[in-house]
C-alpha positions as CSV (number, residue, x, y, z in Angstrom):
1,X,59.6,37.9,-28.7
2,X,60.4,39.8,-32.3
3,X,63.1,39.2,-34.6
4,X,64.5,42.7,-33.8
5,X,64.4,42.5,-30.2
6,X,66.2,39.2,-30.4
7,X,68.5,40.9,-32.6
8,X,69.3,43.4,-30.3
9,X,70.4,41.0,-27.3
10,X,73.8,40.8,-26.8
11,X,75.0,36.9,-27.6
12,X,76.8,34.8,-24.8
13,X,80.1,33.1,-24.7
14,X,80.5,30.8,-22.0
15,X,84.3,30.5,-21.8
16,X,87.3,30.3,-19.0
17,X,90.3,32.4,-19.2
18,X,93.0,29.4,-19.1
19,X,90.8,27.3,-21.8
20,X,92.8,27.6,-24.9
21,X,89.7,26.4,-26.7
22,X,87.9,29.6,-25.3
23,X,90.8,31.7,-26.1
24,X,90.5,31.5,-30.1
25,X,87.2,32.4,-29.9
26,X,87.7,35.7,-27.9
27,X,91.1,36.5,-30.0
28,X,88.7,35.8,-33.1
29,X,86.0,38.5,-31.2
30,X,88.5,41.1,-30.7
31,X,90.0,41.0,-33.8
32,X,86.3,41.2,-35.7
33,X,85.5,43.9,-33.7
34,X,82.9,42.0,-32.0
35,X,84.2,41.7,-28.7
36,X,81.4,44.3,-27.3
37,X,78.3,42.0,-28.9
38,X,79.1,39.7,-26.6
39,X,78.8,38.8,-23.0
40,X,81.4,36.8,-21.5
41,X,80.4,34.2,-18.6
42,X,83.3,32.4,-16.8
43,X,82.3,28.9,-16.8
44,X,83.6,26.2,-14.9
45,X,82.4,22.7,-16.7
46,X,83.0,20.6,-13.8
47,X,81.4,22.8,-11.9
48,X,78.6,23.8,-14.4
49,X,76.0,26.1,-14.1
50,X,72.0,24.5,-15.1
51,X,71.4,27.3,-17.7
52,X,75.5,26.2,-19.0
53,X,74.2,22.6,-19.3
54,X,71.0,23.3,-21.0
55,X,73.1,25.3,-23.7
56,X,75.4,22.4,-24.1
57,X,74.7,19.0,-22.2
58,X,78.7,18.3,-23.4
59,X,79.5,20.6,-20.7
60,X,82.5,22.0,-22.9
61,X,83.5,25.5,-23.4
62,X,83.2,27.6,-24.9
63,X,79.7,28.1,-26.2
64,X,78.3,30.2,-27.5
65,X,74.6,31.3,-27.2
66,X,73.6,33.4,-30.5
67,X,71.7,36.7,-30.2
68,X,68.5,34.6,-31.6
69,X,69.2,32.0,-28.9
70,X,71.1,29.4,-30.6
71,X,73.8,27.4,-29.5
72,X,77.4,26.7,-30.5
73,X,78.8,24.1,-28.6
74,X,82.2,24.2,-30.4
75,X,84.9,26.3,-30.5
76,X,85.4,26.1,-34.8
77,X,81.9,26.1,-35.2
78,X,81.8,29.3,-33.5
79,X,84.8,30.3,-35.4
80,X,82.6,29.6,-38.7
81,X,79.4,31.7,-37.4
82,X,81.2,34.6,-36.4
83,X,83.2,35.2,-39.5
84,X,79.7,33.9,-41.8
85,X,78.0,36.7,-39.4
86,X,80.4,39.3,-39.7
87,X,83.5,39.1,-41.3
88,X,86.7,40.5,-40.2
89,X,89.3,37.7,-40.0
90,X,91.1,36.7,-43.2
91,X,89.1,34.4,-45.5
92,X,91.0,30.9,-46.5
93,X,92.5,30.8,-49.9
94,X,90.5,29.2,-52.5
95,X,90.7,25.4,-54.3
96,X,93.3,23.1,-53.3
97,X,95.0,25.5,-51.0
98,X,91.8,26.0,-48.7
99,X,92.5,22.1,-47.9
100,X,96.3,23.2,-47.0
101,X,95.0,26.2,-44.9
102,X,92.4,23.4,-43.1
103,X,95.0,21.0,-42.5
104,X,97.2,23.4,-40.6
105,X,94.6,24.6,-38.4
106,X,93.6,20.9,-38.1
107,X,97.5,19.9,-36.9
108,X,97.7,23.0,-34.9
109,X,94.1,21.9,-33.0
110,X,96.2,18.6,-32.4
111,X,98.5,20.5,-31.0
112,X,95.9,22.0,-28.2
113,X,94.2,18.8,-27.8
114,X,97.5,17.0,-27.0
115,X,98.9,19.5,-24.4
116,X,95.0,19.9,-22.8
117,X,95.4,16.0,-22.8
118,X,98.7,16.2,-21.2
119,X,97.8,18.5,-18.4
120,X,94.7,16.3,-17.5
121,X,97.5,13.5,-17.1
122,X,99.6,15.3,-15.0
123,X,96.5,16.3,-12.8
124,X,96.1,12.7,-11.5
125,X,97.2,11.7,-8.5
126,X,100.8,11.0,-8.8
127,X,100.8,7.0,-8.6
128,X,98.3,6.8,-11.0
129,X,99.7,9.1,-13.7
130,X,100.6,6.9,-17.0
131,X,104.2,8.4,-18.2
132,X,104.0,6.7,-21.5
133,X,100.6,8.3,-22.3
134,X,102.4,11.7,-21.6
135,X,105.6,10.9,-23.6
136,X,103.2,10.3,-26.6
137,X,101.6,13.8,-26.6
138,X,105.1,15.2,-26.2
139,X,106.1,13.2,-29.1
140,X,102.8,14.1,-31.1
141,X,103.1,17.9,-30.5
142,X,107.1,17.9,-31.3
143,X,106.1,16.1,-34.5
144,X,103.1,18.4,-35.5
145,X,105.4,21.8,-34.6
146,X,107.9,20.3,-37.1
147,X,105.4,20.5,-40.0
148,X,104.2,24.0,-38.4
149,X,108.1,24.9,-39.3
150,X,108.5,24.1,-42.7
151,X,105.1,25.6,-43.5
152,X,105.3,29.1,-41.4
153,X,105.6,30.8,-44.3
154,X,101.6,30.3,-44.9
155,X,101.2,32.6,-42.0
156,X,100.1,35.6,-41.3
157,X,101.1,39.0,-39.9
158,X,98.6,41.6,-41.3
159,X,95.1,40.2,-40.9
160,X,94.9,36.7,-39.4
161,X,92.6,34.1,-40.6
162,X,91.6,31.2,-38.3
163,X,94.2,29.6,-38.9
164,X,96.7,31.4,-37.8
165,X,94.9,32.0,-34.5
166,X,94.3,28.6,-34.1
167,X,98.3,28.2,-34.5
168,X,99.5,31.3,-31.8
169,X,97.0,29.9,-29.7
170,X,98.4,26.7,-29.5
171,X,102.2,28.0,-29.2
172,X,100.9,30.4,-26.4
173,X,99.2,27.3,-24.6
174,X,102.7,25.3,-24.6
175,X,104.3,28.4,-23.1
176,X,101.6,28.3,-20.5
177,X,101.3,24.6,-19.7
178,X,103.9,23.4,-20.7
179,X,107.2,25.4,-20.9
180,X,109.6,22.1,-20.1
181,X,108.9,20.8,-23.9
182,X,111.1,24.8,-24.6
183,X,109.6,24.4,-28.2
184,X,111.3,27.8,-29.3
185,X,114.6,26.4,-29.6
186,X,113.9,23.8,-31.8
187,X,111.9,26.2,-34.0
188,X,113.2,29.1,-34.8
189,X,110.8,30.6,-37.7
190,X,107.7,29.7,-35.8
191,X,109.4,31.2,-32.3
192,X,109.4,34.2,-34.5
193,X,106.4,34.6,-36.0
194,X,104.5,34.0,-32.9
195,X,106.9,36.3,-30.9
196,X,105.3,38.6,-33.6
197,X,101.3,37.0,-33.7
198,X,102.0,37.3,-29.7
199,X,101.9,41.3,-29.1
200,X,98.8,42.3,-31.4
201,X,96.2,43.2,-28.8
202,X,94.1,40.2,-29.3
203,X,96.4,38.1,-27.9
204,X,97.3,40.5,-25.2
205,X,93.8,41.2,-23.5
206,X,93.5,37.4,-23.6
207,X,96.5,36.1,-22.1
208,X,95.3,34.2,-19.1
209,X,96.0,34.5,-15.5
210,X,99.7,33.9,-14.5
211,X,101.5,33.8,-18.0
């Protein structure tokens, strides 16, 4: 096969529409304009499909197949490709404050991974579910959202880098999962930028099922 019919393939994003993983990669697609290169396949990963599994033998989503057949088994290492293939998000600041930028996005990850985590818990039978394990995520994303407070004002509005999708994400994915921790009273500056972050269409055409 040639470079240039490769080339012209669409790539494929194996992805779930309640994944909040998944969901920074197609806000990231939509706000590059990219969305159309790509072909998105619903994926179950406990339920995976043989060509999923020989794309990633994690069997996590997303991934992401390249146009030249390469895959991404990551959801910030597709962030990286897409914005090294075609721009269109914000780029982090230079230096010292790159690190800052990379640490928020890092916190805000925590953030997913701890609620993700929490869910999981709650999905075990109910005997068996450990309610110390769950008050620690609470604890771990209450403490993270505290630092997301006092450092909203690195946020952005206009054009968002990865960073601040990572962060809406995460806020959106509370909201969805889990709505009892009622994190926009506690935080008011972050309730309002993503009650801003929250209507651009990105974050609209992705909103998944029953939110």
């Amino acid at each position: 096969m040639s470079t240039a019919r490769r080339s012209s393939q669409k790539m494929r994003l194996y992805s779930s529409p309640t994944s909040p993983y998944s969901r920074k990669v197609r806000v990231a697609l939509i706000e590059q304009g990219q969305a159309d290169a790509v072909e998105e396949i619903m994926t179950d990963p406990f339920s995976p499909l043989p060509e999923f599994l020989a794309a990633n033998p994690l069997s996590r989503i997303p991934t992401l197949v390249t146009d030249r057949g390469e895959a991404l088994p990551d959801s910030n290492l597709i962030l990286d490709y897409l914005q090294t293939r075609s721009g269109g998000l914000a780029s982090l600041p230079r230096g010292s404050r790159r690190w800052a930028a990379l640490r928020l996005q890092r916190i805000a990850d925590g953030v997913i991974d701890a609620a993700v985590d929490t869910v999981r818990e709650r999905r075990r039978p109910e005997g068996i579910v450990y309610t110390p394990f769950l008050d620690r995520q609470v604890e771990v994303i209450l403490r993270s959202l505290d630092l997301l407070e006092l450092e909203v004002e690195h946020l952005r509005l206009d054009t968002p880098s990865v960073v601040d999708i990572t962060v809406a994400v995460a806020l959106s994915y509370l909201d969805f999962r889990a709505p009892y921790i009622d994190w926009r009273k506690r935080f008011d500056a972050l309730n309002q930028w993503h009650n801003a972050f929250r209507g651009r269409r990105s974050m609209l055409d992705t909103e998944p099922p029953g939110s």
